[in-house]
C-alpha atoms as a printed R data frame, in Angstrom:
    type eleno elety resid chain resno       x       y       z
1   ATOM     1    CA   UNK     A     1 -26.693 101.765 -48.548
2   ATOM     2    CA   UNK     A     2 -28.336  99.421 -45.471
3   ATOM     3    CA   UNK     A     3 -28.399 100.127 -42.037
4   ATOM     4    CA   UNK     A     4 -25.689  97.983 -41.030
5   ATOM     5    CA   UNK     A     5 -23.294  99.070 -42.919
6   ATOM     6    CA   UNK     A     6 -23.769 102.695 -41.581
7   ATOM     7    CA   UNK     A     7 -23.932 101.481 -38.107
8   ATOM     8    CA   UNK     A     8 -20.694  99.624 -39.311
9   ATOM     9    CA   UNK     A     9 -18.749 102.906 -40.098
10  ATOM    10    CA   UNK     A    10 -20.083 104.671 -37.159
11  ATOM    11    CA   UNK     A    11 -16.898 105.102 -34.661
12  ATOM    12    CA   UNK     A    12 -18.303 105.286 -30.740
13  ATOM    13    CA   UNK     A    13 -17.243 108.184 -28.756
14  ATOM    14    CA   UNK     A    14 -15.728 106.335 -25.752
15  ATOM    15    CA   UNK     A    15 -13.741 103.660 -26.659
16  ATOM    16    CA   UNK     A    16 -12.839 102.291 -23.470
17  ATOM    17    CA   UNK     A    17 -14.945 101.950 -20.376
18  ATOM    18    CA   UNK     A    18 -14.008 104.991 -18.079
19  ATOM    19    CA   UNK     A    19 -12.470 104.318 -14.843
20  ATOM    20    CA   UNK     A    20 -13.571 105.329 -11.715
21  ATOM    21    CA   UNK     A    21 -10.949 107.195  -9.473
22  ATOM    22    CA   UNK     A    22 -11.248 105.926  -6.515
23  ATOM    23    CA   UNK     A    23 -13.718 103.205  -6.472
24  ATOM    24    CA   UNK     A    24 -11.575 100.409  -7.392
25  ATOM    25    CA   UNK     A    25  -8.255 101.554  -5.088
26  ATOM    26    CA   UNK     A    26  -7.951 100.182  -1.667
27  ATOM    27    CA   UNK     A    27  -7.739 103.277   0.567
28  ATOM    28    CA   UNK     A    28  -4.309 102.603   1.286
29  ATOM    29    CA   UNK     A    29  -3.525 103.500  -2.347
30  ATOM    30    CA   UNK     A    30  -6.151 106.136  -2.479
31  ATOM    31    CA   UNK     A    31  -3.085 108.220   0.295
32  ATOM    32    CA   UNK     A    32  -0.542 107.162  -1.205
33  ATOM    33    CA   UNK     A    33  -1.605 108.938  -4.732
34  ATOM    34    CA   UNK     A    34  -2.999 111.887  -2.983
35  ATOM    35    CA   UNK     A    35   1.198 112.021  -1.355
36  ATOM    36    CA   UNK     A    36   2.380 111.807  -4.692
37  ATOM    37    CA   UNK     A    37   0.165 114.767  -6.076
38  ATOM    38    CA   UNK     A    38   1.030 116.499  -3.183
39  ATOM    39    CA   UNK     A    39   4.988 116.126  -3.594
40  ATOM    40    CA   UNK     A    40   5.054 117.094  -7.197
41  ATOM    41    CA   UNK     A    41   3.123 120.130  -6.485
42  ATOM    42    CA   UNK     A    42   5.432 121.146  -3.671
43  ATOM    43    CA   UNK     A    43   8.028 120.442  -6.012
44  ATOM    44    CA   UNK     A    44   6.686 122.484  -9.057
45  ATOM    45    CA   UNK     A    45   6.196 125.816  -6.387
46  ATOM    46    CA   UNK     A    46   8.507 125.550  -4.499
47  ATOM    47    CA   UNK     A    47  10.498 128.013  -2.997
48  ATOM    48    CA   UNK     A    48  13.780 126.681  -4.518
49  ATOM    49    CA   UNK     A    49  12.474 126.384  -8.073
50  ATOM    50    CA   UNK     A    50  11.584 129.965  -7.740
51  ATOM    51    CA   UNK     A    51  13.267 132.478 -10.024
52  ATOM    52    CA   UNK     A    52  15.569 134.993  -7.262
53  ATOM    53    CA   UNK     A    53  15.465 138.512  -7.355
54  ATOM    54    CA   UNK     A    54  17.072 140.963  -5.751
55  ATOM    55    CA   UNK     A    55  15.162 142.844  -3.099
56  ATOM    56    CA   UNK     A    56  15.645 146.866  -2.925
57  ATOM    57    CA   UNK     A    57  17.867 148.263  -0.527
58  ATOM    58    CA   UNK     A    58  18.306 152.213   0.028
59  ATOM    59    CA   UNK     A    59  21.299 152.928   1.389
60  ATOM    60    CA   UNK     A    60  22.232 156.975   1.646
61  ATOM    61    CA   UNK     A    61  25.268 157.901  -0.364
62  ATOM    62    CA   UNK     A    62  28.626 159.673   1.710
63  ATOM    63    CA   UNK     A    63  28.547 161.811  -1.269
64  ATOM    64    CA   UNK     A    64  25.012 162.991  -0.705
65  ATOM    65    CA   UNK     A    65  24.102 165.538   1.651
66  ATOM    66    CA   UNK     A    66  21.499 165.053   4.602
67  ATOM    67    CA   UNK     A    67  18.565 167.368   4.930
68  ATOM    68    CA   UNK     A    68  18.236 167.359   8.949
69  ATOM    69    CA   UNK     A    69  15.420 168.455  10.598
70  ATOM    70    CA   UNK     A    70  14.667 171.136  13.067
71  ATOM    71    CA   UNK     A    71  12.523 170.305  16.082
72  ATOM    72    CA   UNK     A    72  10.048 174.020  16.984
73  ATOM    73    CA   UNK     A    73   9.570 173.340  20.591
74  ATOM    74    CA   UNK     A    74   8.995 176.896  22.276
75  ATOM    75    CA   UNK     A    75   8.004 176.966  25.545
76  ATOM    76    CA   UNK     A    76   6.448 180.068  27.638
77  ATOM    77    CA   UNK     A    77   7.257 181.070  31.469
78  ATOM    78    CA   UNK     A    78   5.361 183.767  33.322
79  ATOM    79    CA   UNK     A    79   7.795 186.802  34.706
80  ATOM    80    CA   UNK     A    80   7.656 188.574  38.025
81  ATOM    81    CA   UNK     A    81   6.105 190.737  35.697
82  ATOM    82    CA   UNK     A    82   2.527 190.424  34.942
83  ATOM    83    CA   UNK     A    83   3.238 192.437  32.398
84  ATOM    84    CA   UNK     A    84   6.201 190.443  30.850
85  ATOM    85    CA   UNK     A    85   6.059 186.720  29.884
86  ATOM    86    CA   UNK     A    86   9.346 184.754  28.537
87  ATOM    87    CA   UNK     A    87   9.501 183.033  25.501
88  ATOM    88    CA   UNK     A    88  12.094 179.754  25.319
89  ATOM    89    CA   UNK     A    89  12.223 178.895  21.744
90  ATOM    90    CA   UNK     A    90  14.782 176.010  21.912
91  ATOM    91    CA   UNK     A    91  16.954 178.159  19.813
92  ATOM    92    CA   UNK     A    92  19.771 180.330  19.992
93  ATOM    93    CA   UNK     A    93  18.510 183.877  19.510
94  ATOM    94    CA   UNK     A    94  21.709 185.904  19.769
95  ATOM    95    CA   UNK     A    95  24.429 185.489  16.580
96  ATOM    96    CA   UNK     A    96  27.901 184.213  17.078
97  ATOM    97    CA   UNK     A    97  30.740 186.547  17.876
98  ATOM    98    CA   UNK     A    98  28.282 189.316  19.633
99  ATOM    99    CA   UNK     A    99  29.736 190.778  22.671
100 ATOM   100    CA   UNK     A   100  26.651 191.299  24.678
101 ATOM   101    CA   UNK     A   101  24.505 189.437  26.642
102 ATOM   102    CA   UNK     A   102  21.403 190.930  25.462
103 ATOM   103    CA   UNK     A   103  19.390 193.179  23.112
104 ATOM   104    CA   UNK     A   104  16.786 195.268  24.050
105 ATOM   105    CA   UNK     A   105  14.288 197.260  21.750
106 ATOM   106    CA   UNK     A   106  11.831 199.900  23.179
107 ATOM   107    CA   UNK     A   107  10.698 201.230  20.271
108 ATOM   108    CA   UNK     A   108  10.258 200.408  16.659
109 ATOM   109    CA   UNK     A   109  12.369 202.580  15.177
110 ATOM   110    CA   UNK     A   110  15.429 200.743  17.369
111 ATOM   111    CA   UNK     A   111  14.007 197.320  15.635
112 ATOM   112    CA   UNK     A   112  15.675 198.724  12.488
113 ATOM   113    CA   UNK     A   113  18.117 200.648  13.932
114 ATOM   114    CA   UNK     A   114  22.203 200.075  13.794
115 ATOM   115    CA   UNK     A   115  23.897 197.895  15.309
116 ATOM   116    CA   UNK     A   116  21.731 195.158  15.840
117 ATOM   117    CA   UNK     A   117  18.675 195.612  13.625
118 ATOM   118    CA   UNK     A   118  16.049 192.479  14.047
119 ATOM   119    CA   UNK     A   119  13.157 191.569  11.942
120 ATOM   120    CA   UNK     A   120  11.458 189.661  14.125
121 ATOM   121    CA   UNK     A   121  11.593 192.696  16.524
122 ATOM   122    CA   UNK     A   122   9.968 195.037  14.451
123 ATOM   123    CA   UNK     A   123   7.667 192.319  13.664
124 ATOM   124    CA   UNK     A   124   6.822 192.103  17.299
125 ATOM   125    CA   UNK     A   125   6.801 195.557  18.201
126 ATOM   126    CA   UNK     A   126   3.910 195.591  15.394
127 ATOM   127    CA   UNK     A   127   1.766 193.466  17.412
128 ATOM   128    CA   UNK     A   128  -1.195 195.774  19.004
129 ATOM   129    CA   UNK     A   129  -0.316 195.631  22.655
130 ATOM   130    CA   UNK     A   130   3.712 194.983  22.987
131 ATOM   131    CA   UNK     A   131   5.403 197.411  24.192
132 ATOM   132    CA   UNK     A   132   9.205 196.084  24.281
133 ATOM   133    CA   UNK     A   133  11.238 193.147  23.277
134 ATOM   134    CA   UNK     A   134  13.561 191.500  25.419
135 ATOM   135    CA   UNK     A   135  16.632 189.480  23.386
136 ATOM   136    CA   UNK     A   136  18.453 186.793  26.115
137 ATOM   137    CA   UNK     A   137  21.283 184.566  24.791
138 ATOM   138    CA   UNK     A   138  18.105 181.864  24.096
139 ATOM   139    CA   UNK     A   139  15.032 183.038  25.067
140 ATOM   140    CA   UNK     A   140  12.462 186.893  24.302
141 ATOM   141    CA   UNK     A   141  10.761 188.532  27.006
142 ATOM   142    CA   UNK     A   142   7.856 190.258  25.205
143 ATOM   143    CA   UNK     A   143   6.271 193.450  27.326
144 ATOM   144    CA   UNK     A   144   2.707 194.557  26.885
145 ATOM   145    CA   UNK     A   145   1.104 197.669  27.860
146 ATOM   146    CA   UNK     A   146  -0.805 197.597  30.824
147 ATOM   147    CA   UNK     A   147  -4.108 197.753  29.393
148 ATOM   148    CA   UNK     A   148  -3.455 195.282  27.129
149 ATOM   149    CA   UNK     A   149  -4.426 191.394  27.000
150 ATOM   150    CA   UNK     A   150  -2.069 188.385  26.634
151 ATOM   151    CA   UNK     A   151  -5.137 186.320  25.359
152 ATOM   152    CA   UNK     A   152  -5.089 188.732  22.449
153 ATOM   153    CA   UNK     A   153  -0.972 189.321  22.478
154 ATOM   154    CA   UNK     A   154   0.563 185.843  23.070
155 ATOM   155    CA   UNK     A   155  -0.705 183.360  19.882
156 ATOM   156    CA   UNK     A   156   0.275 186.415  17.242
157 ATOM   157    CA   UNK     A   157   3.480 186.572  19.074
158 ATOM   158    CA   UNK     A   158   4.101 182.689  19.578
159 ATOM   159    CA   UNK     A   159   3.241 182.483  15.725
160 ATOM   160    CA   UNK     A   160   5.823 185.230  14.489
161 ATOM   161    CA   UNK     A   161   8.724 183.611  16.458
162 ATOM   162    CA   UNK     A   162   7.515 180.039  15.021
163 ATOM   163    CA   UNK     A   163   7.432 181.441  11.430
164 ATOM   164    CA   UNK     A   164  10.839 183.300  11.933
165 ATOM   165    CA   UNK     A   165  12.511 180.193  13.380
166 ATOM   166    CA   UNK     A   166  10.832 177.739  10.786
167 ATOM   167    CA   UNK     A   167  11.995 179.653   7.917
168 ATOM   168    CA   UNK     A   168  15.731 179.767   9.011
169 ATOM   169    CA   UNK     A   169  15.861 183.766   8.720
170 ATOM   170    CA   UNK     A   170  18.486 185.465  11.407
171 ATOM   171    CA   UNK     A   171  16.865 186.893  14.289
172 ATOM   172    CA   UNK     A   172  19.533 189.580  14.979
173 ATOM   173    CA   UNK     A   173  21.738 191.283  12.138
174 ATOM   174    CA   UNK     A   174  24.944 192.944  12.306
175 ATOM   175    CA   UNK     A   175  25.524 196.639  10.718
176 ATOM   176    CA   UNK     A   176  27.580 199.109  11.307
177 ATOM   177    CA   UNK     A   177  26.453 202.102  13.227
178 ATOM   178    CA   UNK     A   178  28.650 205.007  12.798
179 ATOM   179    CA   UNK     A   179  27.926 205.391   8.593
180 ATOM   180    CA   UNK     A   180  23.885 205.056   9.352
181 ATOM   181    CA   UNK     A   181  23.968 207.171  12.471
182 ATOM   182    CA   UNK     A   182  26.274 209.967  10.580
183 ATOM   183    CA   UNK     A   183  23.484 209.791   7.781
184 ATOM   184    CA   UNK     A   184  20.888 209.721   9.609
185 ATOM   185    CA   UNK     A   185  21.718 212.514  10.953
186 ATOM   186    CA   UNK     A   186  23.030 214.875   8.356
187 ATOM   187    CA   UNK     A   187  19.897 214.595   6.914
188 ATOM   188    CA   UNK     A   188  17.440 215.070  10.069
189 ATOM   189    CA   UNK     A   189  19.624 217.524  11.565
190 ATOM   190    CA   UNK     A   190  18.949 216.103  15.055
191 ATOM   191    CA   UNK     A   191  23.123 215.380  15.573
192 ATOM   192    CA   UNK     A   192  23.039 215.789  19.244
193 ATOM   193    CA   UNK     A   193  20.096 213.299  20.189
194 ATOM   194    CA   UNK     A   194  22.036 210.733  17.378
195 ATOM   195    CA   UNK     A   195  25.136 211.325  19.258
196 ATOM   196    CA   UNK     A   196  23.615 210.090  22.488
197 ATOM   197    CA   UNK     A   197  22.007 207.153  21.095
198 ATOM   198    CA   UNK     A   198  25.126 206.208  19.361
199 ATOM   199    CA   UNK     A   199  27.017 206.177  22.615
200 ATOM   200    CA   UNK     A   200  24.140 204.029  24.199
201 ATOM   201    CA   UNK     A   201  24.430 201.677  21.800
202 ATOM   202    CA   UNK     A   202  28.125 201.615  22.122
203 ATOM   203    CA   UNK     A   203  28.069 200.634  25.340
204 ATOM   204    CA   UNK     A   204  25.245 197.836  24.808
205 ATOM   205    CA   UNK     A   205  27.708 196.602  22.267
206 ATOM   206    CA   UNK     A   206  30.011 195.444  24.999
207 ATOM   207    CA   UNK     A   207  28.832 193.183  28.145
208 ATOM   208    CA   UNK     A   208  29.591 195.387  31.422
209 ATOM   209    CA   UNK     A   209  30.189 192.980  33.098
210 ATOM   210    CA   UNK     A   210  32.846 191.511  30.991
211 ATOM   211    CA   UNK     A   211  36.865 191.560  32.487
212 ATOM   212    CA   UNK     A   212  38.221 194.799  31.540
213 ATOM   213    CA   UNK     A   213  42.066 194.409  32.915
214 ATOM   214    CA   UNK     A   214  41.786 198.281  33.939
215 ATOM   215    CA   UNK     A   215  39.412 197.864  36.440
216 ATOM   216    CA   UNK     A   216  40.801 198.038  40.285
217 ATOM   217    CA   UNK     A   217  40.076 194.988  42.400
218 ATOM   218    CA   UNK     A   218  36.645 196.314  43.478
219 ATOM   219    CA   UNK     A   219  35.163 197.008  40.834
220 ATOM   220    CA   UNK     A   220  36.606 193.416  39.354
221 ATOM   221    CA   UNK     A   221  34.872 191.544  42.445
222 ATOM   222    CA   UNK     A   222  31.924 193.283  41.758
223 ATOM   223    CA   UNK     A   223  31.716 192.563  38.069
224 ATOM   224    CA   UNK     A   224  32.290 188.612  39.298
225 ATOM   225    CA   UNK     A   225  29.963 188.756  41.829
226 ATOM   226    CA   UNK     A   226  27.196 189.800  39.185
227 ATOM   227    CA   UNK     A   227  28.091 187.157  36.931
228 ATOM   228    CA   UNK     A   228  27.953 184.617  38.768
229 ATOM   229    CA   UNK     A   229  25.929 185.076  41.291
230 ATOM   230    CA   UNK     A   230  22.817 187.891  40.167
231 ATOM   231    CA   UNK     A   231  22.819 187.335  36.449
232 ATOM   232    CA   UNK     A   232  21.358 183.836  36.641
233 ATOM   233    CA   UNK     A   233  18.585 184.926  38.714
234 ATOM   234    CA   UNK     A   234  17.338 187.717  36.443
235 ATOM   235    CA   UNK     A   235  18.017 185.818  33.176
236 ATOM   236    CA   UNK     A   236  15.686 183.089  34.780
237 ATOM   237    CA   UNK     A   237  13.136 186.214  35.106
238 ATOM   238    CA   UNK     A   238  13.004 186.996  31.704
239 ATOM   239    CA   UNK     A   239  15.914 190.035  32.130
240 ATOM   240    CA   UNK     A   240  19.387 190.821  32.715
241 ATOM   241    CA   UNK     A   241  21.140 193.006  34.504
242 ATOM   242    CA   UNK     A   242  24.124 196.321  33.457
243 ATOM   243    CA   UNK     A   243  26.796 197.510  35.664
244 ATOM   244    CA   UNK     A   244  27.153 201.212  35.064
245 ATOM   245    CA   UNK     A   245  29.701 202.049  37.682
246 ATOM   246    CA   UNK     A   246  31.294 202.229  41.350
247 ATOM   247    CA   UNK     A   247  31.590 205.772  42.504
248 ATOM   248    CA   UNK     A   248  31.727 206.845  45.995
249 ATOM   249    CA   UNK     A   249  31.470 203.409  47.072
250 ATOM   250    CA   UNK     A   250  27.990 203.210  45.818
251 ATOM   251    CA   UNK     A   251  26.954 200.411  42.576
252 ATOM   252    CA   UNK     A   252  25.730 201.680  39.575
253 ATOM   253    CA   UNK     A   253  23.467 199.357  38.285
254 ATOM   254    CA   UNK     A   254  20.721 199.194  35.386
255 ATOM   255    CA   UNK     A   255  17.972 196.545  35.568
256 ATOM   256    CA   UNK     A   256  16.529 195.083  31.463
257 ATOM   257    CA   UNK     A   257  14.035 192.976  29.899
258 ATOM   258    CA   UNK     A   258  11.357 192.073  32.265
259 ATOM   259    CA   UNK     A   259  13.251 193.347  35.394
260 ATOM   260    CA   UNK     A   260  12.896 196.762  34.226
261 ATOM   261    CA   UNK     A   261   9.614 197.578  34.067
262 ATOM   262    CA   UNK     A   262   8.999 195.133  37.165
263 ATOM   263    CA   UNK     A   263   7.261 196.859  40.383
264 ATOM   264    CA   UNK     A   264   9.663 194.680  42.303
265 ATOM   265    CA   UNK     A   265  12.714 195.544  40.923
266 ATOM   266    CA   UNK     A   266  13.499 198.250  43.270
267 ATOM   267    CA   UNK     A   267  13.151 195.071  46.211
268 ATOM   268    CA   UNK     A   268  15.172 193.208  44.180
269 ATOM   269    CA   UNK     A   269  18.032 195.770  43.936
270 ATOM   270    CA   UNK     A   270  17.923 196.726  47.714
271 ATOM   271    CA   UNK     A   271  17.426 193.779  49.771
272 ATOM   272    CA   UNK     A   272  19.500 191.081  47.437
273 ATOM   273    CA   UNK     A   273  22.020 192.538  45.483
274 ATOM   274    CA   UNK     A   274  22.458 195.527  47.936
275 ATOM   275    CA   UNK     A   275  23.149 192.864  50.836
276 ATOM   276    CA   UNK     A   276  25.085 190.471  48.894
277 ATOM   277    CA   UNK     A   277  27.284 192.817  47.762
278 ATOM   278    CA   UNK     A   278  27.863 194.768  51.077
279 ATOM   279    CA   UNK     A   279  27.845 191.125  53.014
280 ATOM   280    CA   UNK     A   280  30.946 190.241  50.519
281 ATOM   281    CA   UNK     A   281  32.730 193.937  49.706
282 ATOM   282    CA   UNK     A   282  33.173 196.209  52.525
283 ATOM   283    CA   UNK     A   283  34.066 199.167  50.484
284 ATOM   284    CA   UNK     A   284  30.252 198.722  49.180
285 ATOM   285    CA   UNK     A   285  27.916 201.419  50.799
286 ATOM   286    CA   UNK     A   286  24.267 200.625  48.773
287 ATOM   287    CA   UNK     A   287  23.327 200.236  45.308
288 ATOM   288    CA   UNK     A   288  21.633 203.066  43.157
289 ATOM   289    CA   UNK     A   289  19.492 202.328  40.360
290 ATOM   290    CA   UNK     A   290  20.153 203.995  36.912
291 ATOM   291    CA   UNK     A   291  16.842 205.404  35.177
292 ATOM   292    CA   UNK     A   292  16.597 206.523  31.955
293 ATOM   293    CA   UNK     A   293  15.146 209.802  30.807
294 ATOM   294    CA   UNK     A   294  11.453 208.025  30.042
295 ATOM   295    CA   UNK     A   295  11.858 206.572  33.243
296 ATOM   296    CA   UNK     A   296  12.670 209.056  34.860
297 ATOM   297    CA   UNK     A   297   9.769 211.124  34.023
298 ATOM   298    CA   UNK     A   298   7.712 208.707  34.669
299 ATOM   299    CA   UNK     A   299   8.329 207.795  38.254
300 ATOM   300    CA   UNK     A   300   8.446 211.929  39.001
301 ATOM   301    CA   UNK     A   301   4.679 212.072  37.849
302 ATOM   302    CA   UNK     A   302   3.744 209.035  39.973
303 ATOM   303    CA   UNK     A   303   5.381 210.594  43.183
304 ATOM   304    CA   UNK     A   304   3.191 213.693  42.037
305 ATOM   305    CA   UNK     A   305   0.543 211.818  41.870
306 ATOM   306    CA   UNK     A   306   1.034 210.335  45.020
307 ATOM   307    CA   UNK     A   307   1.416 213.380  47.155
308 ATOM   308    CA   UNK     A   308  -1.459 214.809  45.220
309 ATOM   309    CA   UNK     A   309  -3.615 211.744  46.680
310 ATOM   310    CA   UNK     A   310  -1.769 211.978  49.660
311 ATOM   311    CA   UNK     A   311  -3.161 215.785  49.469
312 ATOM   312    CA   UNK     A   312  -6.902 215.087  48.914
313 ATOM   313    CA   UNK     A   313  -7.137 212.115  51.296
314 ATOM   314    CA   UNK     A   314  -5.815 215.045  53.919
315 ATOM   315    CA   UNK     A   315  -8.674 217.285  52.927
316 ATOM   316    CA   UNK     A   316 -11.771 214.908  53.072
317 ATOM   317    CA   UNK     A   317 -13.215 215.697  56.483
318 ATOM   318    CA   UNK     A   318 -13.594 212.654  58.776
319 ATOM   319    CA   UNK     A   319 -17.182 211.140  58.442
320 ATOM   320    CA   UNK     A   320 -19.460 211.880  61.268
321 ATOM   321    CA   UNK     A   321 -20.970 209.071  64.029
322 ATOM   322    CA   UNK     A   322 -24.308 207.307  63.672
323 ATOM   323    CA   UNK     A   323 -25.296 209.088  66.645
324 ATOM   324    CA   UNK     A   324 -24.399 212.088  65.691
325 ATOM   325    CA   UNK     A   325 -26.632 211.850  62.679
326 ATOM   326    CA   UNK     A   326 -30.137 210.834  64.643
């Protein structure tokens, strides 16, 4: 076989001549192709030519329930007191349907106690330091000792009333107090002190100064007066405040919570309620302060104590002159 006949068979590999692009279009035509490219690909992607969906929408169901959250805001306020301070937990601390205004727990047996056994309370009266615990309608007055610190005291107690609150646990509890105080007793054999606390609690049960229709006027303008015009003021303390009486023209009356323990509270009973109520009732002579037995023992060895300084200081012979000395 020759050469030409191979070179004959051969087939090139580019036929045709190839074009340049743009080097023989006027630039007028040069646009006008790059518009056309541009409208078919705007065309090809557009939004239109898209395929729709449907976008997700959550809406709640009526037949579902909602969780709703609770908002812990608890605020603190300093008492009077030093020795007191008031917790406001931006929750209601005493149940529904309760008949007093307030709970108060002095030791930590009454935390678990009938009528109104707490949790938290005992929990509190746990703490190293506290000494009481003060129920309002929505706030706790916590009492320390006096040696005691509220640097060490108030961020266990502030955390045990968050916790408590947080996990939706009642604060107070209802019981019934004759069947546990019967018991209790039957089987300590201490009827007569049971007996006593029973009646106490009794009468906590009930506000005192709640409308009793057998009270006489008096007594009913002094119940009104209270409420409305000295309970405020002591619940904004960090207390409250328990009518125990009008006899001989003279007002019973029992100071709580921070109040109680308060070095003022004896001021507080004699120059505001004391005039208020003699300013407004003329058959009121004075006021008289109801102590309990602890208290009362208490404030007997501090006037002891007293005159026994008062004693001493009488003894000490005066010191002599400078002169006297040289």
């Amino acid at each position: 076989m020759s050469m030409n006949r191979v070179s004959r068979g051969l087939v090139p590999l580019v036929s045709k001549p190839v074009r340049p692009l743009f080097s023989q279009q006027t630039p007028a035509a040069v646009i006008n192709s790059l518009r056309q490219v541009h409208t078919r690909t705007n065309a090809v992607f557009s939004p239109s030519n898209r395929r729709p969906h449907l976008r997700p929408v959550f809406r709640p169901s009526p037949l579902l329930p909602t969780i709703s959250r609770r908002t812990i805001f608890i605020q603190t306020e300093p008492t009077p007191n030093p020795d007191a301070l008031k917790f406001l937990p931006n929750h209601k601390i005493l149940p529904e349907g309760i008949q007093t205004s307030f709970i108060e727990y002095l030791s930590p047996r009454s935390t678990i106690a009938p009528p109104y056994p707490s949790p938290l309370a005992s929990q509190l009266m746990a703490v190293d330091g506290v000494k009481s615990v003060f129920y309002g309608p929505d706030f706790i007055t916590v009492t320390k000792e006096t040696d005691a610190n509220w640097a060490h005291i108030r961020p266990e107690v502030f955390s045990l009333i968050t916790e408590a609150i947080s996990a939706g646990q009642p604060i107070v509890n209802i019981t019934q107090a004759d069947a546990a105080q019967g018991g209790e007793a039957a089987q300590t054999g201490e009827a007569s002190a049971t007996q006593s606390q029973g009646e106490r609690e009794q009468q906590a049960e009930k506000d005192s100064l709640a409308y009793d229709p057998n009270d006489d006027e008096v007594v009913g303008m002094i119940k009104e007066l209270l409420e409305t015009r000295v309970r405020p003021a002591i619940q904004e303390d960090g207390g409250d405040i328990e009518f125990r009486g009008f006899k001989d023209g003279y007002v019973h009356l029992k100071l709580r919570g921070a109040c109680r323990t308060c070095d003022s509270s004896t001021v507080t009973l004699k120059n505001g309620i004391e005039g208020m109520l003699m300013h407004y009732i003329e058959e009121v002579k004075g006021v008289v302060q109801v102590l309990d037995e602890e208290e009362e023992i208490a404030l007997r060895e501090f006037q002891k104590f007293e005159e026994k300084l008062r004693q001493q200081k009488g003894q000490v012979p005066p010191s002599l002159p400078i002169d006297s000395v040289n």
